[in-house]
N, CA, C and O atoms as CSV, one atom per row, in Angstrom:
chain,resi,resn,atom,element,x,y,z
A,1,UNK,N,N,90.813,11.732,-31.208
A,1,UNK,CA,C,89.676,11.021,-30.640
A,1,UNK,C,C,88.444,11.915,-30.717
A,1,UNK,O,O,88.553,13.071,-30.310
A,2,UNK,N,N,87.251,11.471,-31.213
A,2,UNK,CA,C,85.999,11.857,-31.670
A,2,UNK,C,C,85.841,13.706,-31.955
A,2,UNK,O,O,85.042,14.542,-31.533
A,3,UNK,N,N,87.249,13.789,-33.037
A,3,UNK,CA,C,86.720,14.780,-33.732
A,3,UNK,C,C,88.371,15.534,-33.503
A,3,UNK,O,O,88.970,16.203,-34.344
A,4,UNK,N,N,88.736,15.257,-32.418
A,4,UNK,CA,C,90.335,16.200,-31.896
A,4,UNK,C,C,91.434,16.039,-33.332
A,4,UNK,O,O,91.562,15.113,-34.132
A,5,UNK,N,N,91.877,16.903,-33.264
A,5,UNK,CA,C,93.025,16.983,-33.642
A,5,UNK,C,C,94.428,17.044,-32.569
A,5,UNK,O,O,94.557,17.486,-31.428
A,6,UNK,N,N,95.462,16.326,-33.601
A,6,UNK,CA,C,96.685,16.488,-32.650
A,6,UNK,C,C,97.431,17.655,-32.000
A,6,UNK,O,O,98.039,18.241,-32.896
A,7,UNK,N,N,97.582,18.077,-31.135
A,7,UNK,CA,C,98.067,19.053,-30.618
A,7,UNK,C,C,96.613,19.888,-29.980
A,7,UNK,O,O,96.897,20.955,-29.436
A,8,UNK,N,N,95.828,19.700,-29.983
A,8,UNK,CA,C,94.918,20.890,-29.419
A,8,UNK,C,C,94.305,20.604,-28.236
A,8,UNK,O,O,93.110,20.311,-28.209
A,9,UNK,N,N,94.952,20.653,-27.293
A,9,UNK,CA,C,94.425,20.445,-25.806
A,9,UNK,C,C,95.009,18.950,-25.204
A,9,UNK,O,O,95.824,18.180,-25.712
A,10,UNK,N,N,94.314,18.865,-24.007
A,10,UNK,CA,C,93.886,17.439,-23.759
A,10,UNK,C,C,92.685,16.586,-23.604
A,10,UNK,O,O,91.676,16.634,-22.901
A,11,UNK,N,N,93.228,15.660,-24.657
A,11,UNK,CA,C,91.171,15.316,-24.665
A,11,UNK,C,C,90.759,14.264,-23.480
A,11,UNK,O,O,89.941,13.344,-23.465
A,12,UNK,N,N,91.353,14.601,-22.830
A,12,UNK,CA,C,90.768,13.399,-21.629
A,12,UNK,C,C,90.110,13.643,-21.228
A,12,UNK,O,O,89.494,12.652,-20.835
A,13,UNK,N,N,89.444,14.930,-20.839
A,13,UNK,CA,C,88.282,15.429,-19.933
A,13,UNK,C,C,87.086,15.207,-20.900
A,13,UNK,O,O,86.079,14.704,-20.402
A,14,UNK,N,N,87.068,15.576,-22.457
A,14,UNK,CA,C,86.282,15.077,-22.996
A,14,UNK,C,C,85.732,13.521,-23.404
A,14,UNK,O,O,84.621,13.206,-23.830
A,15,UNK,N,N,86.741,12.786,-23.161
A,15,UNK,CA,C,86.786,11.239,-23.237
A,15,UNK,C,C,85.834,10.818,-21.523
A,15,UNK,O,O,84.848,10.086,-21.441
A,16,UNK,N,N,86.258,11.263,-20.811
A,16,UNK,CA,C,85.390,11.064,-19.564
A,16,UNK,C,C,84.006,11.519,-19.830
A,16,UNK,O,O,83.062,10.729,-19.863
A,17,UNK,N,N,83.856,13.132,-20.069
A,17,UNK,CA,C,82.495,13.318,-20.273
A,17,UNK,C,C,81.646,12.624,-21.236
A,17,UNK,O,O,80.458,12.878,-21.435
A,18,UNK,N,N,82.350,11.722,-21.822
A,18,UNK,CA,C,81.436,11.340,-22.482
A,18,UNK,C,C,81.262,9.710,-22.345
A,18,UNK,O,O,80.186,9.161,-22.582
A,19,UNK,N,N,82.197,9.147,-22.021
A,19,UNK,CA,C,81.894,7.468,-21.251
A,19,UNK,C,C,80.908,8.155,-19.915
A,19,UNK,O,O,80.157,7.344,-19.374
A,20,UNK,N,N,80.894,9.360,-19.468
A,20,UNK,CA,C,79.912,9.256,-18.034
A,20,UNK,C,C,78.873,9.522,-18.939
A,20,UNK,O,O,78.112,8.562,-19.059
A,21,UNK,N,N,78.609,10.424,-19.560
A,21,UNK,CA,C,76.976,10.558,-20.570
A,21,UNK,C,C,76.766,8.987,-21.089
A,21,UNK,O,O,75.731,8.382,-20.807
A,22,UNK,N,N,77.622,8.498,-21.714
A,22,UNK,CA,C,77.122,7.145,-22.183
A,22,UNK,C,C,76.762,6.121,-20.920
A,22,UNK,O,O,75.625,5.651,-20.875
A,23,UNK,N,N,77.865,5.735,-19.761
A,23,UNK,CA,C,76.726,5.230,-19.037
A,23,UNK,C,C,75.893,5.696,-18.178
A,23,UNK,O,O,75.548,4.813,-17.393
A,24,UNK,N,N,75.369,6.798,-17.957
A,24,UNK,CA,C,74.251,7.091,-17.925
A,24,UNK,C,C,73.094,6.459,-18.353
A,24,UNK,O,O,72.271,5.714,-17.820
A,25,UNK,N,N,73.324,7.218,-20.057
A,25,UNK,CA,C,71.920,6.761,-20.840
A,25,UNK,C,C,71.605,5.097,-20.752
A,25,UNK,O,O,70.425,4.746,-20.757
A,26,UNK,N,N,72.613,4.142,-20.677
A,26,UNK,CA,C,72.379,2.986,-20.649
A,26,UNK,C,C,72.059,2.350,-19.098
A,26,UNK,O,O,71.605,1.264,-18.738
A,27,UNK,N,N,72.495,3.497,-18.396
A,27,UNK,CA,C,72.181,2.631,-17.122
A,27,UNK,C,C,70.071,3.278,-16.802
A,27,UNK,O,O,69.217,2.677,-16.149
A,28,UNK,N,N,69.947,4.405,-17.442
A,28,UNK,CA,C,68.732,4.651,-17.692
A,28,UNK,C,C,67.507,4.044,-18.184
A,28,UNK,O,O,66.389,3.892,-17.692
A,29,UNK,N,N,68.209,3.646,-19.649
A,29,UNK,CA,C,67.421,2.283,-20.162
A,29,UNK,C,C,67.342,1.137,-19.765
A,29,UNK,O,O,66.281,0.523,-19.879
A,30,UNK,N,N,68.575,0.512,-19.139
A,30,UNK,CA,C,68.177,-0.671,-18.549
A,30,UNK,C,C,67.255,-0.536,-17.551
A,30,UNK,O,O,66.331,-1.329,-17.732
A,31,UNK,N,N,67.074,0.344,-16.270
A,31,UNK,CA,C,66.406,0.748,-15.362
A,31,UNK,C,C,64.916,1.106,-15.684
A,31,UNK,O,O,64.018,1.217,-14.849
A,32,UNK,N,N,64.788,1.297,-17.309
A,32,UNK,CA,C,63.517,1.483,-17.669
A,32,UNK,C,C,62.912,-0.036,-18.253
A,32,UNK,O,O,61.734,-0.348,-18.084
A,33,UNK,N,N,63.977,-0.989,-19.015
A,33,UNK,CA,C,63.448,-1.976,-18.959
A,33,UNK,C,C,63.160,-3.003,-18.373
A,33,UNK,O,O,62.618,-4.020,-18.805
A,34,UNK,N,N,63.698,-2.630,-16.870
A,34,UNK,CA,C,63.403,-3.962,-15.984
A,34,UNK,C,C,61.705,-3.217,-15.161
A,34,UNK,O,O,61.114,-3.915,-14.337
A,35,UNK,N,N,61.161,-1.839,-15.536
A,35,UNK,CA,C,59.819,-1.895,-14.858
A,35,UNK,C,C,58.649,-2.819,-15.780
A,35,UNK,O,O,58.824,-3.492,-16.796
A,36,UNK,N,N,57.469,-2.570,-15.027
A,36,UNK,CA,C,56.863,-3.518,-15.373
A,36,UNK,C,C,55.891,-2.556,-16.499
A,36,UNK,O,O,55.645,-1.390,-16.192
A,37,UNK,N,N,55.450,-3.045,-17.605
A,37,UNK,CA,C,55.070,-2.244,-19.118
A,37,UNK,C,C,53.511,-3.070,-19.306
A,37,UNK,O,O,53.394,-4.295,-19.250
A,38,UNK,N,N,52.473,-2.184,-19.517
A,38,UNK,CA,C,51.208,-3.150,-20.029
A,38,UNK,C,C,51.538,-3.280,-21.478
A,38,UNK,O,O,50.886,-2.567,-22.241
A,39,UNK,N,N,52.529,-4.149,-22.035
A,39,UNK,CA,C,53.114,-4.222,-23.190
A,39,UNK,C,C,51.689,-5.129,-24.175
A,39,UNK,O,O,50.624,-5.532,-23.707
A,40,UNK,N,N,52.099,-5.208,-25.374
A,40,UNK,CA,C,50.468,-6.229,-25.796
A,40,UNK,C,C,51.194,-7.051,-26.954
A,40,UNK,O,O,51.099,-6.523,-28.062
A,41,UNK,N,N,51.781,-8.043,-26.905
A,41,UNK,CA,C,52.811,-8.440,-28.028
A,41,UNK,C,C,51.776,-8.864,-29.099
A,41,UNK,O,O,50.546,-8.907,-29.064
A,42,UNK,N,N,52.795,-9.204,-30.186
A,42,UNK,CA,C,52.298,-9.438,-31.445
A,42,UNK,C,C,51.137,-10.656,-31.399
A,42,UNK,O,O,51.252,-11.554,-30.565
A,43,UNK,N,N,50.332,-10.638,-32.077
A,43,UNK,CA,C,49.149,-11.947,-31.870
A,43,UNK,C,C,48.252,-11.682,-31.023
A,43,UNK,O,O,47.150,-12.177,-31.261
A,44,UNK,N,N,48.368,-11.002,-30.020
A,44,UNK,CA,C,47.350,-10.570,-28.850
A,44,UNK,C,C,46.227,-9.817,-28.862
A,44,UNK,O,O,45.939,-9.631,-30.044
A,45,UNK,N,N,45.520,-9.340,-28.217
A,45,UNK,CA,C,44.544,-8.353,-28.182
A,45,UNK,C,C,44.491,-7.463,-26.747
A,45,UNK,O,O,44.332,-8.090,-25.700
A,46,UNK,N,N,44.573,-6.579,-26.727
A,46,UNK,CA,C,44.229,-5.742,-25.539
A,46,UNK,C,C,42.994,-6.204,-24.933
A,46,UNK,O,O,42.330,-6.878,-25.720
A,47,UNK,N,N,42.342,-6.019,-23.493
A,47,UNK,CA,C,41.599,-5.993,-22.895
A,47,UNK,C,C,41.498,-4.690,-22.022
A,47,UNK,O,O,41.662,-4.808,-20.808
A,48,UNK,N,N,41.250,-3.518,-22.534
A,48,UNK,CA,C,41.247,-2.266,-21.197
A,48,UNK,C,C,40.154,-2.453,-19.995
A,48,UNK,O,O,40.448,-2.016,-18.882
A,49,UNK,N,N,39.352,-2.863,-20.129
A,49,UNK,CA,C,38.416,-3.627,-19.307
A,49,UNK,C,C,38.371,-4.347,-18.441
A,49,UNK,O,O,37.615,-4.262,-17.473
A,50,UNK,N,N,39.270,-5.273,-18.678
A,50,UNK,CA,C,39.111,-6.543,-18.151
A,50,UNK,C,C,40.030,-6.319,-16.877
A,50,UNK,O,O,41.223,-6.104,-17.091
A,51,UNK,N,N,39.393,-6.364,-15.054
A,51,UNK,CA,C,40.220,-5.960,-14.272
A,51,UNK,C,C,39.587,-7.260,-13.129
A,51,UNK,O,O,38.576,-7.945,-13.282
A,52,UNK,N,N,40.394,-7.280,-12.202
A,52,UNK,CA,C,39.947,-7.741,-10.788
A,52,UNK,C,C,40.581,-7.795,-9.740
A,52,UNK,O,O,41.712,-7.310,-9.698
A,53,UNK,N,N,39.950,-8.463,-8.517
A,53,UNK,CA,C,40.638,-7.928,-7.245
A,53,UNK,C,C,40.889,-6.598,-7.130
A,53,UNK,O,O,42.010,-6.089,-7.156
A,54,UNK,N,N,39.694,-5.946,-6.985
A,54,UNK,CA,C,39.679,-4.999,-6.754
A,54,UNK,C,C,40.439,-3.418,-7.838
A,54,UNK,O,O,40.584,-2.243,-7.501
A,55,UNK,N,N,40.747,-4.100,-9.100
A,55,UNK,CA,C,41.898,-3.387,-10.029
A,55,UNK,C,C,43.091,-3.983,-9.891
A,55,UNK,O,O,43.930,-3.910,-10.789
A,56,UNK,N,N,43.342,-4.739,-8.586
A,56,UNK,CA,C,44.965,-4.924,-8.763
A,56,UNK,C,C,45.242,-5.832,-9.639
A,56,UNK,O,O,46.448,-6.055,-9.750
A,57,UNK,N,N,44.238,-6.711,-10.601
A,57,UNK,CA,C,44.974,-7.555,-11.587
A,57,UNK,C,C,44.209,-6.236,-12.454
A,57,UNK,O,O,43.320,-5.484,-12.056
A,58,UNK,N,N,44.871,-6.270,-13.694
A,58,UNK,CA,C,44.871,-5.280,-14.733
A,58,UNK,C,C,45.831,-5.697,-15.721
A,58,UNK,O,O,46.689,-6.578,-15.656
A,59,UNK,N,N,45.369,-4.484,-17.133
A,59,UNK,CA,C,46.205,-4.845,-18.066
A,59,UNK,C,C,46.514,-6.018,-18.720
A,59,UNK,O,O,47.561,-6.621,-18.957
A,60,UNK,N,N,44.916,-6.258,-19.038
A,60,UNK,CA,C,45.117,-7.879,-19.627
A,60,UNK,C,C,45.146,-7.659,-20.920
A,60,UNK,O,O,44.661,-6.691,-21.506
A,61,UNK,N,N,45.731,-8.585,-21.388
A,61,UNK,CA,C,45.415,-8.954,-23.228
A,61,UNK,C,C,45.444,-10.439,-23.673
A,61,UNK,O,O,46.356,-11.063,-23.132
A,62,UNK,N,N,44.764,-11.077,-24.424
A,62,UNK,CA,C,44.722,-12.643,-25.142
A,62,UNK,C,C,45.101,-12.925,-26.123
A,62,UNK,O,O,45.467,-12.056,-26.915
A,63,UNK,N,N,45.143,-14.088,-26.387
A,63,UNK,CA,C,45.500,-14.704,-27.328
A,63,UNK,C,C,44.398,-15.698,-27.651
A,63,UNK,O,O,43.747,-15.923,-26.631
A,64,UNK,N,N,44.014,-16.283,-28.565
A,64,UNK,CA,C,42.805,-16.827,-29.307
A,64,UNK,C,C,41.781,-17.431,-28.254
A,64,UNK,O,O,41.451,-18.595,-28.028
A,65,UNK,N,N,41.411,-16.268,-27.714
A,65,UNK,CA,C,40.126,-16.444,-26.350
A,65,UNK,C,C,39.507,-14.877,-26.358
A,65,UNK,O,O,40.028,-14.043,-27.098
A,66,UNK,N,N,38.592,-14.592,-25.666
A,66,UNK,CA,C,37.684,-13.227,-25.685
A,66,UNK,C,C,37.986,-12.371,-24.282
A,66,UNK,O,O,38.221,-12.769,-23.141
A,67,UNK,N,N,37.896,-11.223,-24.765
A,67,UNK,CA,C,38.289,-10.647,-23.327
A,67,UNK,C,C,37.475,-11.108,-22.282
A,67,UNK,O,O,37.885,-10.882,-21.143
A,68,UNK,N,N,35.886,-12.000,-22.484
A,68,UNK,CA,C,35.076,-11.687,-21.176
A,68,UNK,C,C,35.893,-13.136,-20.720
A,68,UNK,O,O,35.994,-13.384,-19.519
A,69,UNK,N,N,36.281,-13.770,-21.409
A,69,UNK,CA,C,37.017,-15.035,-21.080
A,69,UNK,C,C,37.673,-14.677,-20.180
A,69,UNK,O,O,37.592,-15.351,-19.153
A,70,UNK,N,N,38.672,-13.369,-20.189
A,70,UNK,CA,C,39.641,-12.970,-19.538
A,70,UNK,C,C,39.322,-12.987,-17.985
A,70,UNK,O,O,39.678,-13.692,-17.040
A,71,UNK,N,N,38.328,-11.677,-18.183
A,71,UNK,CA,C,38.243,-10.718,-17.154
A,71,UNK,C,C,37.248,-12.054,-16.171
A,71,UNK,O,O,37.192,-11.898,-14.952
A,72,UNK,N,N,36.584,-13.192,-16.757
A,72,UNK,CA,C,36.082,-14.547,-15.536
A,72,UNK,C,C,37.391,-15.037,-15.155
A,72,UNK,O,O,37.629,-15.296,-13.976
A,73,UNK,N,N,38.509,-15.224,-16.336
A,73,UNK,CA,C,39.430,-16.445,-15.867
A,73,UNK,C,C,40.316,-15.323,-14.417
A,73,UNK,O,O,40.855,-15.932,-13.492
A,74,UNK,N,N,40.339,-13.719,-14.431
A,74,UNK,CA,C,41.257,-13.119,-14.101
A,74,UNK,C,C,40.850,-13.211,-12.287
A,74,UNK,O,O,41.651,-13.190,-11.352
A,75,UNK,N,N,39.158,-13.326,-12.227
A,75,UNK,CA,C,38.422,-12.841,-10.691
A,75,UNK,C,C,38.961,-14.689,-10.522
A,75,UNK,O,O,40.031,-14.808,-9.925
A,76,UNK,N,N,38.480,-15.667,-10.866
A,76,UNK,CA,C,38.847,-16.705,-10.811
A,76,UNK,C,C,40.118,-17.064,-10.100
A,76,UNK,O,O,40.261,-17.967,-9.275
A,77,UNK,N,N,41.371,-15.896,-10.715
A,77,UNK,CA,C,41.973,-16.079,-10.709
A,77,UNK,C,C,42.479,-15.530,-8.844
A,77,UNK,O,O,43.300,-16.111,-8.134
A,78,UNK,N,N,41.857,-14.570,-8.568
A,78,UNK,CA,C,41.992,-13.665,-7.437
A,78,UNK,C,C,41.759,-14.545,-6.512
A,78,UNK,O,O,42.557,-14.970,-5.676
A,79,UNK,N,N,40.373,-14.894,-6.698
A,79,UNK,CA,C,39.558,-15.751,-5.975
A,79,UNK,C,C,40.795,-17.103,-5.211
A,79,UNK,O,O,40.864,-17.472,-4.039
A,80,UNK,N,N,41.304,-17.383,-5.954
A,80,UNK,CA,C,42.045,-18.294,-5.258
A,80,UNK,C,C,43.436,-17.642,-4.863
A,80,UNK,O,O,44.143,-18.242,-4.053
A,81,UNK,N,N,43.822,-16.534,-5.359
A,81,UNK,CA,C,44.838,-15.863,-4.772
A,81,UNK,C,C,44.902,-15.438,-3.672
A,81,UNK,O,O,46.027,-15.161,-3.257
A,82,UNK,N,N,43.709,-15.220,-2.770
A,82,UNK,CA,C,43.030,-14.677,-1.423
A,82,UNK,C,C,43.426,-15.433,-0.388
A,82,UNK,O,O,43.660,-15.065,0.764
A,83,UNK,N,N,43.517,-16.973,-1.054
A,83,UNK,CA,C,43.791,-18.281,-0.054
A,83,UNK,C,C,45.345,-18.242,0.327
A,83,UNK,O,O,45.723,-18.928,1.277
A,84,UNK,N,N,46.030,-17.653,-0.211
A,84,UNK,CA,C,47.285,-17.791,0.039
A,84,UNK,C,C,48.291,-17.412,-1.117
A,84,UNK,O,O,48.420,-16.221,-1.402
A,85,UNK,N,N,48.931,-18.272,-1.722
A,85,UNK,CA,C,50.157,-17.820,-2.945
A,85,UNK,C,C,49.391,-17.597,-4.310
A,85,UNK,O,O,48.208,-17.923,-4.401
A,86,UNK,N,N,50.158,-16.971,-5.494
A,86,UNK,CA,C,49.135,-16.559,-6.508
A,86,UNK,C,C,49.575,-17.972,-7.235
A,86,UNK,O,O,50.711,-18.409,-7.416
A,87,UNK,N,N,48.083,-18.639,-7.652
A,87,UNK,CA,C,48.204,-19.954,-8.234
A,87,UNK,C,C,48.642,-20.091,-9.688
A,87,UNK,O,O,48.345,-19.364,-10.637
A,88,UNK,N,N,49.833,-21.772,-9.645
A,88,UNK,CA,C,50.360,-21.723,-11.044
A,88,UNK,C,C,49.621,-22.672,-11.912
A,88,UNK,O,O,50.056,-23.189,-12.941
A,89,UNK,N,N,48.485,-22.836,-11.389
A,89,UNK,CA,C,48.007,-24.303,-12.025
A,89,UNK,C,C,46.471,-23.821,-11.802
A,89,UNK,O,O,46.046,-24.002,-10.661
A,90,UNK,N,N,45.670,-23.288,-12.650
A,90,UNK,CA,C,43.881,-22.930,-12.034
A,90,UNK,C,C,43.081,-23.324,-13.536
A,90,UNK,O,O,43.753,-23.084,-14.539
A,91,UNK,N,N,41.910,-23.821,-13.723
A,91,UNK,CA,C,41.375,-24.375,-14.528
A,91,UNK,C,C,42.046,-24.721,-16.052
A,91,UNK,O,O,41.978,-24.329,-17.217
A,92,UNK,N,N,42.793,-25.807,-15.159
A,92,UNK,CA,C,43.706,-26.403,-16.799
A,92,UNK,C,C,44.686,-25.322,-17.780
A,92,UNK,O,O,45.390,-25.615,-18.747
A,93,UNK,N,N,44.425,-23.877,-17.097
A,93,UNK,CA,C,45.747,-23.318,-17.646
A,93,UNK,C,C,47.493,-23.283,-16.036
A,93,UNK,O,O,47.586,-23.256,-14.809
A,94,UNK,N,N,48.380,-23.309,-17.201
A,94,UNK,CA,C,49.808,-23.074,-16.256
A,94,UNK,C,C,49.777,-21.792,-16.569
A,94,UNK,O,O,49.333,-21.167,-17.531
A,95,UNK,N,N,50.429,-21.452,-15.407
A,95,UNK,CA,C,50.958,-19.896,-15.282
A,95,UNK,C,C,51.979,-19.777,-14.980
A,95,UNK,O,O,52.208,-20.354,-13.916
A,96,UNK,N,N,53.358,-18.941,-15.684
A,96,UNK,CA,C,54.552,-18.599,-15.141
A,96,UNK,C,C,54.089,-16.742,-14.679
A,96,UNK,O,O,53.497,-15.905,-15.360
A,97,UNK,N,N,54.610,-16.652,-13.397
A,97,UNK,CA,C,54.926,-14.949,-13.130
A,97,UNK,C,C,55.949,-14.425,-13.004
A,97,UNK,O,O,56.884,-15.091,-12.559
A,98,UNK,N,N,56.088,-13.425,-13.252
A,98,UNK,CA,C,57.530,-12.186,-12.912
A,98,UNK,C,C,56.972,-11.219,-12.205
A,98,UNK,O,O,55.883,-10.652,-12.294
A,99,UNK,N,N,58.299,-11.058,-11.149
A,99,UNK,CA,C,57.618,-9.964,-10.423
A,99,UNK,C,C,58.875,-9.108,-10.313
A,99,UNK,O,O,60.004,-9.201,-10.796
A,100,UNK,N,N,58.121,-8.026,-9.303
A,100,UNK,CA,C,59.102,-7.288,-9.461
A,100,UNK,C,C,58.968,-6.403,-8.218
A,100,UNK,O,O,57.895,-6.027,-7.746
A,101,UNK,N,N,60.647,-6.006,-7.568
A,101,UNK,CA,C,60.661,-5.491,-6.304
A,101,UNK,C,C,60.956,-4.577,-6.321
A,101,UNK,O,O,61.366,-4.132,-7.393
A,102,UNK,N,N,60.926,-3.594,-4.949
A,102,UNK,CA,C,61.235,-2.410,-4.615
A,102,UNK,C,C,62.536,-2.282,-3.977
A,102,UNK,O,O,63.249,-3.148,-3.470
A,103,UNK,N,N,62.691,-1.115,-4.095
A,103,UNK,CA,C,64.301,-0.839,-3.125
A,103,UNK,C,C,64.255,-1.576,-1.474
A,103,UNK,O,O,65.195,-1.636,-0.681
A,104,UNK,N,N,62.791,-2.109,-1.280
A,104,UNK,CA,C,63.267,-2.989,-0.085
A,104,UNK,C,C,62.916,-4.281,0.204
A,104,UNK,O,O,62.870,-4.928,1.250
A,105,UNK,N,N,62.611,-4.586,-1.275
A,105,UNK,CA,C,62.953,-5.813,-1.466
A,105,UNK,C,C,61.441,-6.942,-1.736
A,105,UNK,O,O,61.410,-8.167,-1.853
A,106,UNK,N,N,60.056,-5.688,-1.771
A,106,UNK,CA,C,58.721,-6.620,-1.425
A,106,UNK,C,C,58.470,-6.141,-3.073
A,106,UNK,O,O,58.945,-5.331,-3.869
A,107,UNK,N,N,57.332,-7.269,-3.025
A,107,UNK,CA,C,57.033,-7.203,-4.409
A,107,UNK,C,C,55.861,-6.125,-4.548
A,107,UNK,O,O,55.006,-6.060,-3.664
A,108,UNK,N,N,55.826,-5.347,-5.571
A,108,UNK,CA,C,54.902,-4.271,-5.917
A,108,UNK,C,C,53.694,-4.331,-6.796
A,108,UNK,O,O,52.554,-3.870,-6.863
A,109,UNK,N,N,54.970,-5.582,-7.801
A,109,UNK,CA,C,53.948,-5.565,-9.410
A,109,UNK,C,C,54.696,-7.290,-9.710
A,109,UNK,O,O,55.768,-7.782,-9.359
A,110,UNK,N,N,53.296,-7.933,-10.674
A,110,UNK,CA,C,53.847,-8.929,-10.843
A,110,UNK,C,C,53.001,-9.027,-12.674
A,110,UNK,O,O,52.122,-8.320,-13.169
A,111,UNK,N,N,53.661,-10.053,-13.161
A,111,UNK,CA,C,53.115,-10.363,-14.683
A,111,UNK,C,C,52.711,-11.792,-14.670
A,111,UNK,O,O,53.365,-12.745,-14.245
A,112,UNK,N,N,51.216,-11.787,-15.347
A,112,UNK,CA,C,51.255,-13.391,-15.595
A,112,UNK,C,C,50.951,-13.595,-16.637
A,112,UNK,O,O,50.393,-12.710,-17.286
A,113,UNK,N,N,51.179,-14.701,-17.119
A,113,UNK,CA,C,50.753,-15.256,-18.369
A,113,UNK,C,C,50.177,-17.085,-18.321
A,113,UNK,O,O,50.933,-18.008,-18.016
A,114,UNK,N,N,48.964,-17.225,-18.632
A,114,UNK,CA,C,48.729,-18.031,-18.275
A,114,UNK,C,C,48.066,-18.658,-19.819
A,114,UNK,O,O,47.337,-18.090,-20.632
A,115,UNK,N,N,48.679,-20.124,-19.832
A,115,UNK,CA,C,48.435,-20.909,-21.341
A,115,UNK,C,C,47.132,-21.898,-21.204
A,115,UNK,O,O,46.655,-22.039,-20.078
A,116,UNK,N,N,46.713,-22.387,-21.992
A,116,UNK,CA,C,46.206,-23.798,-22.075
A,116,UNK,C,C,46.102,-24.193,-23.503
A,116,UNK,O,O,45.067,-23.811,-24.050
A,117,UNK,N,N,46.549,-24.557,-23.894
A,117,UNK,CA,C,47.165,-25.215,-25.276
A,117,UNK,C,C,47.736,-23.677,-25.860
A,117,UNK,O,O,48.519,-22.829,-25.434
A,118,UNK,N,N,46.608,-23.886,-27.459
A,118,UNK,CA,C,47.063,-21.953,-27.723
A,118,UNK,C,C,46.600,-21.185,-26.999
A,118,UNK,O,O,47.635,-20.616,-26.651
A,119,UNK,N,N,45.539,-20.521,-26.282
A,119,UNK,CA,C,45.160,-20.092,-25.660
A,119,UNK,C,C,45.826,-19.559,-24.375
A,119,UNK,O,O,46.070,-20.276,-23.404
A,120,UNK,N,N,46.130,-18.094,-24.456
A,120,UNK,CA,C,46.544,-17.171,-23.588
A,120,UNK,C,C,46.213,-15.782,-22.992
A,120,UNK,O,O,46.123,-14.778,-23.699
A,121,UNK,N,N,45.982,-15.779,-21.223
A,121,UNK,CA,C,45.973,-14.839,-21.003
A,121,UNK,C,C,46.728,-14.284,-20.093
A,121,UNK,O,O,46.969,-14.780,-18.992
A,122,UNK,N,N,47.326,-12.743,-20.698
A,122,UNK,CA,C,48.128,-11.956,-19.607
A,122,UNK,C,C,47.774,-10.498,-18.991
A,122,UNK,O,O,47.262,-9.575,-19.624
A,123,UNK,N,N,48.167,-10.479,-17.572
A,123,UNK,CA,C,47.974,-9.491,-17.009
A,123,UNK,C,C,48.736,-9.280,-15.659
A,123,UNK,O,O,49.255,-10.213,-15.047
A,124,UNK,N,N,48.758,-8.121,-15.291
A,124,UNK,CA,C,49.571,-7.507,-14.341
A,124,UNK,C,C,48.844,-7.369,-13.131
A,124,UNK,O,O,47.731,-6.866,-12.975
A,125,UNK,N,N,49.561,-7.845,-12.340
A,125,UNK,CA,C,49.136,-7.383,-10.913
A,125,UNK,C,C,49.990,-6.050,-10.472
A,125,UNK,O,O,51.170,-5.866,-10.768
A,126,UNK,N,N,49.276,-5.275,-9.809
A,126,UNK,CA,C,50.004,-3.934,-9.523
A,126,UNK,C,C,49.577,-3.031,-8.080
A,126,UNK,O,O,48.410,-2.692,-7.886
A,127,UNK,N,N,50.421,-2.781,-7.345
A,127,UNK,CA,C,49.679,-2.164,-6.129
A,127,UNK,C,C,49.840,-0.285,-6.426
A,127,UNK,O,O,49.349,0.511,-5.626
């Protein structure tokens, strides 16, 4: 087994050390891919600029619209977030979010993406 020959020891201690190194590294990566990433997928455009509520929405990027588009639709977007829940329905675009919790359970950081036909914009809320 991964490299032993017969007769030379026992490889079990090496068979352990190395299923514990392996899940490790995978329990590492998964743990790195469930945080939240100012990722900018294919088709998009960055916005480094474009922020509101104070910074906590950030990390925007579009899709066939302009960043200043963004950074109105994003305060717009605050603006009614102030009233209560963060809205899924605000000037004719839908919005789905992901969020994401802490070890006690409140939300820290959230992602939105918000459509209206082609037209898309996303950004992170983050405390």
């Amino acid at each position: 087994m991964f490299g032993m020959t017969a007769g030379h020891g026992n490889p079990l201690p090496r068979a352990i050390a190395i299923a514990v190194a392996l899940v490790l590294i995978f329990t590492t990566v998964a743990g790195a891919a469930d945080r939240p990433t100012s990722d900018v997928p294919t088709g998009y455009v960055r916005c480094p600029k474009a922020q509101a509520w104070n910074g906590f929405f950030k990390w925007a990027s579009v899709k066939w619209t302009s960043c200043r588009h963004a950074s109105e639709f994003m305060r717009a977007y605050a603006r009614t977030a102030e009233l209560g829940t963060m809205p899924r329905h605000l000037r004719g675009y839908r919005c789905k979010m992901r969020y994401w919790r802490n070890e006690n359970g409140e939300v820290y950081a959230s992602r939105h993406t918000c459509r209206r036909g082609r037209v898309a914009i996303r950004f992170y809320g983050m405390v």
